[in-house]
mmJSON file of the N, C-alpha and C atoms, coordinates in Angstrom:
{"data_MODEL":{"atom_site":{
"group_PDB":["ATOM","ATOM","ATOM","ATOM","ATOM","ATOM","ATOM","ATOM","ATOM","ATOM","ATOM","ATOM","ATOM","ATOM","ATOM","ATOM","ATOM","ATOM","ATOM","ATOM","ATOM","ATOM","ATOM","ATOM","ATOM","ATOM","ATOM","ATOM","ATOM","ATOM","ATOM","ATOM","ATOM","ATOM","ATOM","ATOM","ATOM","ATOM","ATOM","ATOM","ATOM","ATOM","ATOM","ATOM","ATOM","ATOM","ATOM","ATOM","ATOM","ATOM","ATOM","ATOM","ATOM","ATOM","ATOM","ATOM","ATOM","ATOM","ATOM","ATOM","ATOM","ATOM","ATOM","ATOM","ATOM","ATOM","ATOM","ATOM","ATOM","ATOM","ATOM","ATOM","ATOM","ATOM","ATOM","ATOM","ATOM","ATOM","ATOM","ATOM","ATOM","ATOM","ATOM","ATOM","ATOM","ATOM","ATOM","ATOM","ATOM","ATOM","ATOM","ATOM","ATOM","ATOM","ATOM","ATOM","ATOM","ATOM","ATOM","ATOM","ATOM","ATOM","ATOM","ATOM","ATOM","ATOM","ATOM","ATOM","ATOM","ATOM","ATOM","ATOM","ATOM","ATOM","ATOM","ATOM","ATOM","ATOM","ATOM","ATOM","ATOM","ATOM","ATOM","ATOM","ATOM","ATOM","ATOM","ATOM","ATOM","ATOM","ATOM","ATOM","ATOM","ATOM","ATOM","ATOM","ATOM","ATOM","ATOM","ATOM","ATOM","ATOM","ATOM","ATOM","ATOM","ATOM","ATOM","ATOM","ATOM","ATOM","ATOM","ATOM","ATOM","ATOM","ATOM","ATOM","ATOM","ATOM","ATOM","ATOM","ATOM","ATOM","ATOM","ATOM","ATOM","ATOM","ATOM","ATOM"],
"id":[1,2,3,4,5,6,7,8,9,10,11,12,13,14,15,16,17,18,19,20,21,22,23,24,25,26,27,28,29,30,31,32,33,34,35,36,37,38,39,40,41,42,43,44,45,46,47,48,49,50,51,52,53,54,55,56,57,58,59,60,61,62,63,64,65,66,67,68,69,70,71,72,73,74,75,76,77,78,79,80,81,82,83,84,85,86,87,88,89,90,91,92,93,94,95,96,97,98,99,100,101,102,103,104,105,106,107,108,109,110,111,112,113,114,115,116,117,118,119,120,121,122,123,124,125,126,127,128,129,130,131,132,133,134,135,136,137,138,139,140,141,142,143,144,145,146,147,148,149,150,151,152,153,154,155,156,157,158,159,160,161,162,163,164,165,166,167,168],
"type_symbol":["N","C","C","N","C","C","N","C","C","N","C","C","N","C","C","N","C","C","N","C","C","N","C","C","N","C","C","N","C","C","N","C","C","N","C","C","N","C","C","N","C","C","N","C","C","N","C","C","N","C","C","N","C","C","N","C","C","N","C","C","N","C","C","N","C","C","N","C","C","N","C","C","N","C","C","N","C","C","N","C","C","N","C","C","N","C","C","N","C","C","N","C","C","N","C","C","N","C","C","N","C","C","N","C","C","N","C","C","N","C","C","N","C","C","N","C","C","N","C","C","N","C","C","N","C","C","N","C","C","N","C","C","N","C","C","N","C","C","N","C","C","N","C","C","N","C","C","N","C","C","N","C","C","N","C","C","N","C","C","N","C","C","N","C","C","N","C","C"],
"label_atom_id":["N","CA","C","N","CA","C","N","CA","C","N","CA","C","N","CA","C","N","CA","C","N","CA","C","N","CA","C","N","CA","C","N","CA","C","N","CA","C","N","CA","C","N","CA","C","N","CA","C","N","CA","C","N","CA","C","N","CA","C","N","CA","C","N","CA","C","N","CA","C","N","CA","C","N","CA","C","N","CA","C","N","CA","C","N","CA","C","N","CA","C","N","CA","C","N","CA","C","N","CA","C","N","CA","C","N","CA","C","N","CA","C","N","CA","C","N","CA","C","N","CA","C","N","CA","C","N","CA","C","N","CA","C","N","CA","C","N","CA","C","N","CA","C","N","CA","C","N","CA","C","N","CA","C","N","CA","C","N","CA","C","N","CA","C","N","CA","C","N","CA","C","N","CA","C","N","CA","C","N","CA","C","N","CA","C","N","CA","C","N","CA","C","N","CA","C"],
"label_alt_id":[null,null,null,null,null,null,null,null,null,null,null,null,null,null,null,null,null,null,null,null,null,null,null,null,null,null,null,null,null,null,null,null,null,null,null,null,null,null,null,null,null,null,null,null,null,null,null,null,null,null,null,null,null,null,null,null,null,null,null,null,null,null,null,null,null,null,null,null,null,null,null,null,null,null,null,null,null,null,null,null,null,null,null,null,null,null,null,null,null,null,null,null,null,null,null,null,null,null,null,null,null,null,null,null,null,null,null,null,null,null,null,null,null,null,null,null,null,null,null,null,null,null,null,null,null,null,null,null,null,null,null,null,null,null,null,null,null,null,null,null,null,null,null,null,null,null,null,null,null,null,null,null,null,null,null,null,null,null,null,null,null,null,null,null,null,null,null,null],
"label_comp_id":["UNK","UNK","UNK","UNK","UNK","UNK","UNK","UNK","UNK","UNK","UNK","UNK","UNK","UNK","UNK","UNK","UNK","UNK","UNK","UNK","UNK","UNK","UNK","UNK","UNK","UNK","UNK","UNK","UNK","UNK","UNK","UNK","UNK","UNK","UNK","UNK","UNK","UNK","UNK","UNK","UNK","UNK","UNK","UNK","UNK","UNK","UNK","UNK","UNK","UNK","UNK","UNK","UNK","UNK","UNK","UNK","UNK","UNK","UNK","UNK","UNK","UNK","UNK","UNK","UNK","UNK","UNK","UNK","UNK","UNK","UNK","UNK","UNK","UNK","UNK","UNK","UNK","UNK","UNK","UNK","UNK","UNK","UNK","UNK","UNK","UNK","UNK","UNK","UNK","UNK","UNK","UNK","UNK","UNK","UNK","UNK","UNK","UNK","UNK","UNK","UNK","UNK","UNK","UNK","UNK","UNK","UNK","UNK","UNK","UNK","UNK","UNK","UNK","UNK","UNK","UNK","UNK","UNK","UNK","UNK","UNK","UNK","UNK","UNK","UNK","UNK","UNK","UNK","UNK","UNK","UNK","UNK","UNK","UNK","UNK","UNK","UNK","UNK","UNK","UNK","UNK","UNK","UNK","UNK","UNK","UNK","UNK","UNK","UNK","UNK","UNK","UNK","UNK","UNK","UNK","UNK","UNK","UNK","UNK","UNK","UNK","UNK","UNK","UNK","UNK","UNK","UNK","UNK"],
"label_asym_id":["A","A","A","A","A","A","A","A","A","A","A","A","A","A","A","A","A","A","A","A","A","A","A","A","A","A","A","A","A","A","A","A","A","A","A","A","A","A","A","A","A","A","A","A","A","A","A","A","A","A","A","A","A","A","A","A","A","A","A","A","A","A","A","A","A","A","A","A","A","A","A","A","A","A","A","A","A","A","A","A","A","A","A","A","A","A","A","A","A","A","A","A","A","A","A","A","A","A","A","A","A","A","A","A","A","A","A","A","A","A","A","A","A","A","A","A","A","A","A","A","A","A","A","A","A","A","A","A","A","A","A","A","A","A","A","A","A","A","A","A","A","A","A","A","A","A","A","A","A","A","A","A","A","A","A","A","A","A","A","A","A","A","A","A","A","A","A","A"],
"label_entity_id":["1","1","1","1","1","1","1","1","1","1","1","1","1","1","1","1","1","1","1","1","1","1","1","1","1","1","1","1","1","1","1","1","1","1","1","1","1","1","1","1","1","1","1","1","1","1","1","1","1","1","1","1","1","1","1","1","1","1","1","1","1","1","1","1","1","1","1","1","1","1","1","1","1","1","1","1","1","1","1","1","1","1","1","1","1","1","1","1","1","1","1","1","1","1","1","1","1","1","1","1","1","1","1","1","1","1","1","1","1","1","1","1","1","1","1","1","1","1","1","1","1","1","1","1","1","1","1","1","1","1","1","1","1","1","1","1","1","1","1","1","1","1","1","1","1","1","1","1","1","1","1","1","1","1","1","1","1","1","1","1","1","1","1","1","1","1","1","1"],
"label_seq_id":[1,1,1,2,2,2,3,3,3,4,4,4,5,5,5,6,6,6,7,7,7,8,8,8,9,9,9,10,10,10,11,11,11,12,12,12,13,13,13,14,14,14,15,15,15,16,16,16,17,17,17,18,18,18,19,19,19,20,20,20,21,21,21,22,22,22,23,23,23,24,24,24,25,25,25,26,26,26,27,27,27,28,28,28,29,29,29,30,30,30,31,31,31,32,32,32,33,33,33,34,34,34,35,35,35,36,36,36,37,37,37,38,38,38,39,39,39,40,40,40,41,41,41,42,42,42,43,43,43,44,44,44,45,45,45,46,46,46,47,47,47,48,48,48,49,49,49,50,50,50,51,51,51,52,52,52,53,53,53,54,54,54,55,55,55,56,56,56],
"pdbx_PDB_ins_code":[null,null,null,null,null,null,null,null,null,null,null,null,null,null,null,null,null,null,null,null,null,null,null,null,null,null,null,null,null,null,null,null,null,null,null,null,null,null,null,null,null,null,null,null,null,null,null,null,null,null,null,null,null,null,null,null,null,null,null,null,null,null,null,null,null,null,null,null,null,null,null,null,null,null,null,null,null,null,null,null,null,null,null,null,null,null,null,null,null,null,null,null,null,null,null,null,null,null,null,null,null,null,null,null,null,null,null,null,null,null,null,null,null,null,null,null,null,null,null,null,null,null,null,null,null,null,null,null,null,null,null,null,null,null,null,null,null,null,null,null,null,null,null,null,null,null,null,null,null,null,null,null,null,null,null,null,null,null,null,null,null,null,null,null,null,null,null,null],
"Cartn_x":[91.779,90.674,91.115,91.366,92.38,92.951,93.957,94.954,94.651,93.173,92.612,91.64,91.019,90.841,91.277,92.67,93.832,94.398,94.085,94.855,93.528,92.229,90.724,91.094,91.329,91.082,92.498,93.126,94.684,94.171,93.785,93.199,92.167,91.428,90.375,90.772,91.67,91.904,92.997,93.636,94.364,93.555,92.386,91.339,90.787,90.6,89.396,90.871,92.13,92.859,93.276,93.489,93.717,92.328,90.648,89.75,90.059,90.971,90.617,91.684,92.723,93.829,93.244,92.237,92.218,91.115,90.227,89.068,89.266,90.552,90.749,90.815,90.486,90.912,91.213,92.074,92.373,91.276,90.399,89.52,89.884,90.181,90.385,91.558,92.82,94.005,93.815,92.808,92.435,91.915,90.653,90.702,91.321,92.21,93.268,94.447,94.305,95.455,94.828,93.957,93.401,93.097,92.974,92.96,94.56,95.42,96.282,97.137,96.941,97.653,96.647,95.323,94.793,95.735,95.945,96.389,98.021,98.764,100.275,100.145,98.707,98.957,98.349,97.72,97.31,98.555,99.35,100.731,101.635,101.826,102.684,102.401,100.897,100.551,100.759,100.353,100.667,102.124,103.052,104.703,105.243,104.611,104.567,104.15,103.345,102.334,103.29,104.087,104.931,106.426,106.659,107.929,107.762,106.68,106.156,106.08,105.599,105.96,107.267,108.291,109.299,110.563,109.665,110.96,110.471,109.161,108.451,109.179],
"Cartn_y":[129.51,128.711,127.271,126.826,125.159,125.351,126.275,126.256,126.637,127.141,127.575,126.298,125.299,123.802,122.914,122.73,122.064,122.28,123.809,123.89,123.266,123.875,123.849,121.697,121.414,119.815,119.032,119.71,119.944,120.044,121.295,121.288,120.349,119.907,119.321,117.676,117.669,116.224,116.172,117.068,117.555,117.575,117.933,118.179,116.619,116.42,114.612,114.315,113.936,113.046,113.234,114.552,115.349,114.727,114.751,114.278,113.193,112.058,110.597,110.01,110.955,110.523,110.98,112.228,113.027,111.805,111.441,110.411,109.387,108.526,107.38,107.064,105.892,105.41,104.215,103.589,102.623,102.065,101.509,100.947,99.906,98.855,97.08,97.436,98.256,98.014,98.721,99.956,100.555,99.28,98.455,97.433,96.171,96.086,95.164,95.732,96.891,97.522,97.196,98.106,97.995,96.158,95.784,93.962,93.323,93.697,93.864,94.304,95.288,96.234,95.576,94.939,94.042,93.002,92.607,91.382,91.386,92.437,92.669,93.105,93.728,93.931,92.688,91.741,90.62,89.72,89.887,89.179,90.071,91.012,92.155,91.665,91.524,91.014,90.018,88.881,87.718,87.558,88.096,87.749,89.023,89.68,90.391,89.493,88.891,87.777,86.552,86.379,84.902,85.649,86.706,87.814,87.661,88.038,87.891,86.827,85.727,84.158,84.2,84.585,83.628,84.161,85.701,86.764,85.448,85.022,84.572,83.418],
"Cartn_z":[59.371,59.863,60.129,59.621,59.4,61.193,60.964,61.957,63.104,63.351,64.364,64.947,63.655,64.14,64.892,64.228,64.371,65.87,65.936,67.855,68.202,68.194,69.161,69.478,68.429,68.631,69.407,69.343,70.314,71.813,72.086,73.373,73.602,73.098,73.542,74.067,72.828,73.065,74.638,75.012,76.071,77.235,76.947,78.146,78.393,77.24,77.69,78.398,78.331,78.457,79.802,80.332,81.55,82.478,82.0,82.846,83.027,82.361,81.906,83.49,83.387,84.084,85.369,85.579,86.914,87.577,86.89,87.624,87.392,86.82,87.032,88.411,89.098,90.293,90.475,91.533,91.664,92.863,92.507,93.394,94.319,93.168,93.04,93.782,93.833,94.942,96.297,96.158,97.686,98.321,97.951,98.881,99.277,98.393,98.501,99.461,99.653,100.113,102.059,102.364,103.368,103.917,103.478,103.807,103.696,103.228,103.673,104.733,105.124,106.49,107.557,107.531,108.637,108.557,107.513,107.961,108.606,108.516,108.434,110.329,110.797,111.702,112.635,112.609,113.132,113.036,112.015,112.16,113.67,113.495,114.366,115.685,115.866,117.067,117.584,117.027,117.077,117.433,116.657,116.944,118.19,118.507,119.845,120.819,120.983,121.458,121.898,121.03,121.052,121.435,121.456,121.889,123.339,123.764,125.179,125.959,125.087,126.413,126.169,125.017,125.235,126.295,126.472,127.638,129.17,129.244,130.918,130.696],
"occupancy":[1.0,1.0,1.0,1.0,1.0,1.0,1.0,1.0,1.0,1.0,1.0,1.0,1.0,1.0,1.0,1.0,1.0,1.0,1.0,1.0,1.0,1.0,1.0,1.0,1.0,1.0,1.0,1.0,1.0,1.0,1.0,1.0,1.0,1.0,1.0,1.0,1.0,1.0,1.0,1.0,1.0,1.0,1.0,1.0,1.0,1.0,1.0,1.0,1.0,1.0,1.0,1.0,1.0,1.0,1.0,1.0,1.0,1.0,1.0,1.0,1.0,1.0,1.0,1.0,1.0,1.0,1.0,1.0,1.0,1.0,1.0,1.0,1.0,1.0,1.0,1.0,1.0,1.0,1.0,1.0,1.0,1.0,1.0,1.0,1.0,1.0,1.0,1.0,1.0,1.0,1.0,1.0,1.0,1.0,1.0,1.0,1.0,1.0,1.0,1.0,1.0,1.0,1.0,1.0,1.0,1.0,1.0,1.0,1.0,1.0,1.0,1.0,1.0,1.0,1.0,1.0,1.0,1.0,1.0,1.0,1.0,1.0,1.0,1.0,1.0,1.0,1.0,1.0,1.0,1.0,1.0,1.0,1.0,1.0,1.0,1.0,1.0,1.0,1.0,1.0,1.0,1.0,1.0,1.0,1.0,1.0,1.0,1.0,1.0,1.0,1.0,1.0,1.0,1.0,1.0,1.0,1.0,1.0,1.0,1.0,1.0,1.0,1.0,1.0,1.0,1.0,1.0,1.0],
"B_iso_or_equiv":[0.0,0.0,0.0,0.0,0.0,0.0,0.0,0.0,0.0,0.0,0.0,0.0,0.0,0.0,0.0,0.0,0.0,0.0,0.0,0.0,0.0,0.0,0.0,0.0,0.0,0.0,0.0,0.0,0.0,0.0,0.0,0.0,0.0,0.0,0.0,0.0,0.0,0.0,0.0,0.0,0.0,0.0,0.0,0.0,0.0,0.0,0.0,0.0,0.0,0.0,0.0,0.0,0.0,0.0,0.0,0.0,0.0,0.0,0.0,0.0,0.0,0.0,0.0,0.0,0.0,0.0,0.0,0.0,0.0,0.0,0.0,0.0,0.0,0.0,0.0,0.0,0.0,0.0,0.0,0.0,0.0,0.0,0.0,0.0,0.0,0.0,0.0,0.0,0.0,0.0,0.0,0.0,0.0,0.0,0.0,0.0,0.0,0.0,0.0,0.0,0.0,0.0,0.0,0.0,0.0,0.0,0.0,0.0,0.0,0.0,0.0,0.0,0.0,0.0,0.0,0.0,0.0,0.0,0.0,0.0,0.0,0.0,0.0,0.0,0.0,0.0,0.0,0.0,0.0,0.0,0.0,0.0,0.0,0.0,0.0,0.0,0.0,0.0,0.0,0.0,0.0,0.0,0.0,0.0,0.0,0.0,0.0,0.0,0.0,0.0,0.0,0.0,0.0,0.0,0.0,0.0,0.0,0.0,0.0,0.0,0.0,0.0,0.0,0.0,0.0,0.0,0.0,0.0],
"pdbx_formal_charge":[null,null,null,null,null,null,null,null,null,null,null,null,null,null,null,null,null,null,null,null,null,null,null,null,null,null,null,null,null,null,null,null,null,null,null,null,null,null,null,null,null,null,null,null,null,null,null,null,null,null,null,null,null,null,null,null,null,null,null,null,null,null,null,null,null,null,null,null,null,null,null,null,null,null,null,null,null,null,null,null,null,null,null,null,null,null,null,null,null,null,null,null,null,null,null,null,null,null,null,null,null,null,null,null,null,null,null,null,null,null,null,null,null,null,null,null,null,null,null,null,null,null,null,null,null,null,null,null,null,null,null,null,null,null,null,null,null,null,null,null,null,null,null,null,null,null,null,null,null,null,null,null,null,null,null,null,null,null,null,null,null,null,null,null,null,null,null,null],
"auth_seq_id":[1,1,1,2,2,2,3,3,3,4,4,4,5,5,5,6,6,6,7,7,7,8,8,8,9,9,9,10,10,10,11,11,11,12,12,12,13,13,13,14,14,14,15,15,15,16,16,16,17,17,17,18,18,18,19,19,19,20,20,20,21,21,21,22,22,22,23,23,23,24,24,24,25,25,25,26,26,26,27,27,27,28,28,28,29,29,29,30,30,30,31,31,31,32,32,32,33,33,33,34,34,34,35,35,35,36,36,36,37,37,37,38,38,38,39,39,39,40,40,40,41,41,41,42,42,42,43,43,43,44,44,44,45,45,45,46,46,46,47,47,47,48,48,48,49,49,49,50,50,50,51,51,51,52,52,52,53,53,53,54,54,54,55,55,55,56,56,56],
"auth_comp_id":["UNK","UNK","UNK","UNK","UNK","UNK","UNK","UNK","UNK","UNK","UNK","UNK","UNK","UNK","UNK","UNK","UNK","UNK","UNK","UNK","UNK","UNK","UNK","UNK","UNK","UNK","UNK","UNK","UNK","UNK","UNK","UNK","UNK","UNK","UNK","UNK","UNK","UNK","UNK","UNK","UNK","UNK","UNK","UNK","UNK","UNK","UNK","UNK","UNK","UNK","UNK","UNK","UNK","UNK","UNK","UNK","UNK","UNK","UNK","UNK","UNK","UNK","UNK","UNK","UNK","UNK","UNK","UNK","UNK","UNK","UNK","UNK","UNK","UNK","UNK","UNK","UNK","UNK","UNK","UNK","UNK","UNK","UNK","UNK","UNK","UNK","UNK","UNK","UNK","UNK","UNK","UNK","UNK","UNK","UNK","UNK","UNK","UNK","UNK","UNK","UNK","UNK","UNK","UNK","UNK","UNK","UNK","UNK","UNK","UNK","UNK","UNK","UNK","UNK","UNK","UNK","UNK","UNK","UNK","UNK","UNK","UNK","UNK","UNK","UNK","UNK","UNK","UNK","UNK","UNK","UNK","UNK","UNK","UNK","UNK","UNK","UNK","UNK","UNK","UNK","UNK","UNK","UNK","UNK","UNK","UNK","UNK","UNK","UNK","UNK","UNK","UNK","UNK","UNK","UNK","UNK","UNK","UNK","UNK","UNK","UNK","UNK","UNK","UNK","UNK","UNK","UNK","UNK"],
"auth_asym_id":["A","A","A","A","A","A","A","A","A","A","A","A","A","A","A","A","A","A","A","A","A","A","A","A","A","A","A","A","A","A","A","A","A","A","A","A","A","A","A","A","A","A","A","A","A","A","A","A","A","A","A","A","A","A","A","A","A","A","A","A","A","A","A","A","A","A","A","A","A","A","A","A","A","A","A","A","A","A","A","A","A","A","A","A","A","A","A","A","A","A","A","A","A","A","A","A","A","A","A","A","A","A","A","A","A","A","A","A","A","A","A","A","A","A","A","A","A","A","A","A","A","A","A","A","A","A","A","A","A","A","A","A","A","A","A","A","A","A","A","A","A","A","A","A","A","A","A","A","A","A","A","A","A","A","A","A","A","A","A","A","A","A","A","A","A","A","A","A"],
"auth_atom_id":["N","CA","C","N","CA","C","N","CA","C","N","CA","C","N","CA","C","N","CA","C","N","CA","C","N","CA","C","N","CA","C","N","CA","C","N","CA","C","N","CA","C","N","CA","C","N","CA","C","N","CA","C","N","CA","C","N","CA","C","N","CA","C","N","CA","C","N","CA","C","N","CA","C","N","CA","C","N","CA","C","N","CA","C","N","CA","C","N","CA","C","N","CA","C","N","CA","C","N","CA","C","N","CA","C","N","CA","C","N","CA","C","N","CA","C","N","CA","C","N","CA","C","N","CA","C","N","CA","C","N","CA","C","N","CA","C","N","CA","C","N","CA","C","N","CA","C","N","CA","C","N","CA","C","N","CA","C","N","CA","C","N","CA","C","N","CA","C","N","CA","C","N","CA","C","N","CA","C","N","CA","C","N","CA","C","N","CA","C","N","CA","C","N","CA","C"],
"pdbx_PDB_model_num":[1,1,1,1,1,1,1,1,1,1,1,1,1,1,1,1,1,1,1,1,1,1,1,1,1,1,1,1,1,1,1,1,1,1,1,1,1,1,1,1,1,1,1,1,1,1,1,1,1,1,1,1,1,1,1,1,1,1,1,1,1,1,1,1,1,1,1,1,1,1,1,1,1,1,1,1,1,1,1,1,1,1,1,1,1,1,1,1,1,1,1,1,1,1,1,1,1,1,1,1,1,1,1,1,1,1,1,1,1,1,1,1,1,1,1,1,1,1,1,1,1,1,1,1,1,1,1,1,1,1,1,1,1,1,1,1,1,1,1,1,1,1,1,1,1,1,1,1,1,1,1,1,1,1,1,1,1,1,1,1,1,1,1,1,1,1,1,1]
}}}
C-alpha cells in the first residue's frame, strides 16, 4: 500500500509538471518578437531605398 502511494504521487507530480511546461507561454517575447521583425524590415527598406539613389 505505501509503495503503491509513493508511485500514484510520482505520477501525479509528473503530470502537474508535464501540464505546467505544456501551457506555459511566452507571451511578453511573442510580442516583442513581432515588433521587432517590423522594425528590421523598415530598416531593409530604407537601406534598399538609399542602395537605390546611390546606383542613379
Amino acid at each position: 500500500m505505501k509503495l503503491t502511494k509513493i508511485i500514484l504521487a510520482g505520477l501525479l507530480s509528473v503530470v502537474m509538471i508535464a501540464s505546467l511546461v505544456a501551457c506555459g507561454g511566452n507571451d511578453d517575447n511573442s510580442s516583442n518578437a513581432s515588433d521587432d521583425t517590423s522594425q528590421v524590415s523598415q530598416d531593409d527598406a530604407s537601406e534598399d531605398d538609399a542602395s537605390e539613389d546611390d546606383a542613379e
